[in-house]
C-alpha positions as CSV (number, residue, x, y, z in Angstrom):
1,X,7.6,7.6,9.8
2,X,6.3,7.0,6.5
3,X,8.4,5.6,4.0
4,X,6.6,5.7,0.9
5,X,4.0,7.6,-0.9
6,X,2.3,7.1,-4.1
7,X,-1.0,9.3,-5.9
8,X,-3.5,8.0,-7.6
9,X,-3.9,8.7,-11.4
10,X,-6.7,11.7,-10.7
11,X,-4.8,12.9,-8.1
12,X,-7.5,12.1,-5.6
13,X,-5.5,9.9,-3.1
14,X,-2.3,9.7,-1.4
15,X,-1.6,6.0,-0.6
16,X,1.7,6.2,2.0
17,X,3.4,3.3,3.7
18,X,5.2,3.5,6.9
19,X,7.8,2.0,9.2
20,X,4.6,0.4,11.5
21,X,3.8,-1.8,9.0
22,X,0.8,-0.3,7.1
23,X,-0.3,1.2,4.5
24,X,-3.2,4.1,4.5
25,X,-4.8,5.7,1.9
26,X,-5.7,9.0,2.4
27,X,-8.4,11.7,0.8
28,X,-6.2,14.6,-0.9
29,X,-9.3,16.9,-0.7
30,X,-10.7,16.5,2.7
31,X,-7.5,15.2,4.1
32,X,-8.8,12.0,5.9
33,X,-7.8,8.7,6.1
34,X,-9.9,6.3,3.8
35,X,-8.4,2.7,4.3
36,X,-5.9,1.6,6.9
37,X,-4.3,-1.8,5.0
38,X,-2.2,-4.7,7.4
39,X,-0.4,-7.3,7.0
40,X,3.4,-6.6,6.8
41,X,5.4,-8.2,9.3
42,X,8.2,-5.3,8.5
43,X,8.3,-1.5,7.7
44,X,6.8,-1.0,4.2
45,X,10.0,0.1,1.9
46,X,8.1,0.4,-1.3
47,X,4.6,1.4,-3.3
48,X,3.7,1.3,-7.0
49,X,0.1,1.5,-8.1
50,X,-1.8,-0.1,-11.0
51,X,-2.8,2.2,-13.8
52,X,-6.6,1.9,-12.9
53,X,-6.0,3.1,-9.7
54,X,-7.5,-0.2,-8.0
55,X,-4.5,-2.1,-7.1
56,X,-1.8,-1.1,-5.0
57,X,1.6,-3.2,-5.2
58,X,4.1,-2.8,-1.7
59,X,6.9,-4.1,-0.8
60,X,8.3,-4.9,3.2
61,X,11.4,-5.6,4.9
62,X,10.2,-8.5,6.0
63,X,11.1,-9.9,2.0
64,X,7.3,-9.8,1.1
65,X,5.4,-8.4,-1.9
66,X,1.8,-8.3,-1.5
67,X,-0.7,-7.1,-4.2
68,X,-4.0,-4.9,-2.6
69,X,-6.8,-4.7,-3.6
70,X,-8.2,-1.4,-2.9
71,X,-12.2,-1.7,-3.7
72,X,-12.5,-4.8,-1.4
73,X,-10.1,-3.3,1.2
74,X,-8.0,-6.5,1.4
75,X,-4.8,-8.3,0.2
76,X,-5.5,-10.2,-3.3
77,X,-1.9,-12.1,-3.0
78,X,1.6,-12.2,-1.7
79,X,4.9,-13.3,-2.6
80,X,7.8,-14.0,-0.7
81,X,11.9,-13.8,-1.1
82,X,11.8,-17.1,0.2
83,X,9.0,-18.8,-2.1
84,X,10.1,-21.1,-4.6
């Protein structure tokens, strides 16, 4: 099930994160899925998006935080619980 959900600024996209372990943004107009995002090792608990809409901060059960990029597609950076 999905366990998150933020919109973009314009209200163009729906960017949702789920107990599989992605996240997926999704058109709000034609209702399809734009970008399928992986690299949690735990359901995604969490989702807060940068105010230019290109970043997309989540947050896992498996004690991660990782920062997306969401022009490239791809995971910019990560932090861990257990990082010193």
């Amino acid at each position: 099930p999905i366990t998150s959900l933020v919109a973009t600024t314009n209200n163009l996209q729906l960017i949702s994160g789920s107990d599989d372990e992605t996240i997926r943004v999704w058109d709000l107009q034609t209702h399809e899925q734009l970008t399928l995002l992986s690299g949690h090792e735990g359901p995604v608990t969490s989702l807060a998006l940068s105010l230019d809409n290109h970043r997309v901060i989540s947050g896992s059960s498996d004690k991660t935080v990782r920062v997306w990029d969401l022009s490239r597609k791809c995971e910019e950076c990560s932090f861990s619980q257990d990082s010193t």
